[in-house]
N, C-alpha and C positions, 0 to 999 in steps of 0.2 A: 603202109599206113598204120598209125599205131591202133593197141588194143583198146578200143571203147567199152569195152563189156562191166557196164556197171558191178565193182565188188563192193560190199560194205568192209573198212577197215577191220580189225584182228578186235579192238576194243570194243566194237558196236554188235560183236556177235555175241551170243548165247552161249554159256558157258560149253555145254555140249556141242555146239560148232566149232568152238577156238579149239577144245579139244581136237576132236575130226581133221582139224587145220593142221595144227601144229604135227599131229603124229603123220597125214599124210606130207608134209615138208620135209620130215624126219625119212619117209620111207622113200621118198624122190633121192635125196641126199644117198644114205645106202644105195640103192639100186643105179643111180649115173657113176659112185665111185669104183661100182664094179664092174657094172656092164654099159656104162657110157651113156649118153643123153639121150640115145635112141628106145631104152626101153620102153614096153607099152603101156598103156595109162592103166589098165587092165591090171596088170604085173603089180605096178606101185599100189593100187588098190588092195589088191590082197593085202601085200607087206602090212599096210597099213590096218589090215582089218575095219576097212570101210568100203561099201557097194561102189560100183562104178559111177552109180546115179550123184551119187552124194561128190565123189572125187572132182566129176564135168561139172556140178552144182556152184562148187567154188574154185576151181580151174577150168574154164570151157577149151582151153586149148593146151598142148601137151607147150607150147613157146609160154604162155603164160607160167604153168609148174614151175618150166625151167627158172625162167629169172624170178618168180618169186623164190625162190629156192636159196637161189644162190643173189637175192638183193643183200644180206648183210656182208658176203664176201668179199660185193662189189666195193660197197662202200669201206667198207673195210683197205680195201686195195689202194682206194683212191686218196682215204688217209694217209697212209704209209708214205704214200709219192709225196701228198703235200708235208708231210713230215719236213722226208726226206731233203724238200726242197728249201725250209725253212731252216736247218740244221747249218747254223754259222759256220762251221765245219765242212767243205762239200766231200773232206774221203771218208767223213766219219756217215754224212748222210748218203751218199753212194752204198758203202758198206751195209749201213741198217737197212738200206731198201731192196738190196738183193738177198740179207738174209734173211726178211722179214717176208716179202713173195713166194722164196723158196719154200719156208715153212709153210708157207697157204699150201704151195700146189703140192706137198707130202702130206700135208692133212684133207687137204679137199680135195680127191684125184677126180673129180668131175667138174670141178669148177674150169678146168683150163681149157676143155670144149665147150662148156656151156660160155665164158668169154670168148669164144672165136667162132661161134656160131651167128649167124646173119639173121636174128628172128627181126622183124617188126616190130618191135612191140614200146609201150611206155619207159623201159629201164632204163634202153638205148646203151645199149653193149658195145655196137659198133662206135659209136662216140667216145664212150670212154677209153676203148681201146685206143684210139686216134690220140685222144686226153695222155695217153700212157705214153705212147712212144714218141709224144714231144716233150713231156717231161722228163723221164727216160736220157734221150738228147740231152736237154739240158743240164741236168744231176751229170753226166759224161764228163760235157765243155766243162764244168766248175770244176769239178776234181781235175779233171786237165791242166786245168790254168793255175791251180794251186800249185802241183808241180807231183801228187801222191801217185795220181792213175798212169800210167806207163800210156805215151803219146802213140801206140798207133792200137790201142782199143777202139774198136769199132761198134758204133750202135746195135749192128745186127750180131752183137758175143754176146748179148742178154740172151739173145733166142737161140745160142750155140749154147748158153750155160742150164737157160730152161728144158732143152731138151735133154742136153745130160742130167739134171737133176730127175726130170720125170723119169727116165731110165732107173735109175740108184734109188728113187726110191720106190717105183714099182714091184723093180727086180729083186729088192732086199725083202717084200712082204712084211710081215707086221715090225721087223727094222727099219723100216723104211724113211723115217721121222729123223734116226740116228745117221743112216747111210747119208741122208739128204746134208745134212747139219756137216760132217765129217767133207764132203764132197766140195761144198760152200765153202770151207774154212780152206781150202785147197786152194782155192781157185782163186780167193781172193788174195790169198799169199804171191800167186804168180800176177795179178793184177798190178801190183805195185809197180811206181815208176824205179825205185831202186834198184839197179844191176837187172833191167830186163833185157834181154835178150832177143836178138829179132824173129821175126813172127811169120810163116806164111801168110799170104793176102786171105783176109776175111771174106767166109761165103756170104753170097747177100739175100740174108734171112731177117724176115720182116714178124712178125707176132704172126701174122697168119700162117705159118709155115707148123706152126707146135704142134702135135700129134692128135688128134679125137684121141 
C-alpha cells in the first residue's frame, strides 16, 4: 500500500526546514553509497547534524528517505531510456543508454539497491524497474534489426554488464568514475555486430539479480 503520510513539498517549507531537508538527503546519499540502504535513521541523522526527531518529522519511514533520496536518479534513469528510445539511430541510442546508467551507478553506488528494493511506497521502483527492462528489450530488438548489435546479445548482458561495472567501479575507489567509463568503452567494442565471434549461452539474469 502506498505511503500516505501527508509531506508538505520542498517549496512550501521554511527556509530552515528546506535546509534540514536537503542536508538530511545529502547525508542519506553518503551513507547508502557507503554502507548500503540498510543504514540506521539514527546514523543519517547525525551525518546530517539534525535530531532524530526532526529526520522521522519529514521521513517517517526509513522506505520514504530512501526513494525520496534517490527520486532525481529515478527519473533521471527513466529519461535516458526515453532518450534512448527516441534516438533515430537505435546503436547510437543503445550505446548512450548503457553509457549513460553506467555513469549513474559509478556515481550513485546506492542507487542500484535502493532501485531493486521492493518498498511500497508512492515512487513505485518496482514499476519502473518493469518500465526498464521492457524498454531495455526493445533498445536491444532495434539495434538488432539495424544490423550494429551482434544477433545473439541477450537481454540479461545488461545485468552481466551491470554487475561487472559495479565491481570496476567499487574496486577502483575514488577511480572508480574512470575504471567504469574505460570498462564500458570495452564492452561496447565487443557488442558490435562486426566480426563477432561466438558466444557461450547467456546466464539468465534479470535486474533483480544486481548486488545490494
Amino acid at each position: 500500500m502506498a505511503d500516505q503520510t501527508y509531506r508538505k513539498p520542498p517549496e512550501a517549507l521554511r527556509s530552515d526546514a528546506r535546509e534540514n531537508r536537503e542536508r538530511i538527503l545529502a547525508a542519506a546519499r553518503e551513507a547508502y553509497a557507503l554502507h548500503g540502504i540498510d543504514v540506521p535513521m539514527a546514523t543519517i541523522a547525525r551525518r546530517a547534524k539534525v535530531g532524530v526527531a526532526t529526520l522521522y518529522r519529514r521521513f517517517p519511514t526509513r522506505a520514504a528517505l530512501v526513494t525520496e533520496a534517490f527520486s532525481e536518479q529515478l527519473a533521471h534513469c527513466a529519461a535516458v531510456l526515453d532518450e534512448g528510445l527516441e534516438d533515430p539511430d537505435p546503436w547510437r541510442g543503445f550505446c548512450s543508454v548503457v553509457e549513460k546508467v553506467c555513469m549513474m551507478q559509478a556515481a550513485e553506488r546506492g542507487f542500484t539497491e535502493a532501485f531493486l528494493s521492493q518498498f511500497p511506497d508512492h515512487v513505485g521502483f518496482a514499476e519502473e524497474r518493469s518500465r526498464a527492462e521492457e524498454g531495455l528489450a526493445l533498445l536491444i530488438r532495434r539495434a538488432k534489426d539495424c544490423g550494429r548489435l551482434r544477433q545473439d546479445f541477450d537481454v540479461h548482458d545488461i545485468t552481466l554488464l551491470m554487475l561487472a561495472n559495479c565491481g570496476a567501479a567499487t574496486g577502483a575507489g575514488e577511480d572508480g568514475p574512470a575504471a567504469s567509463r574505460r570498462l564500458v568503452g570495452y564492452l561496447l567494442q565487443s557488442f558490435r555486430a562486426e566480426a563477432a565471434a561466438p558466444l557461450p549461452p547467456p546466464a539468465p539474469l534479470g535486474l533483480d539479480r544486481l548486488p545490494a
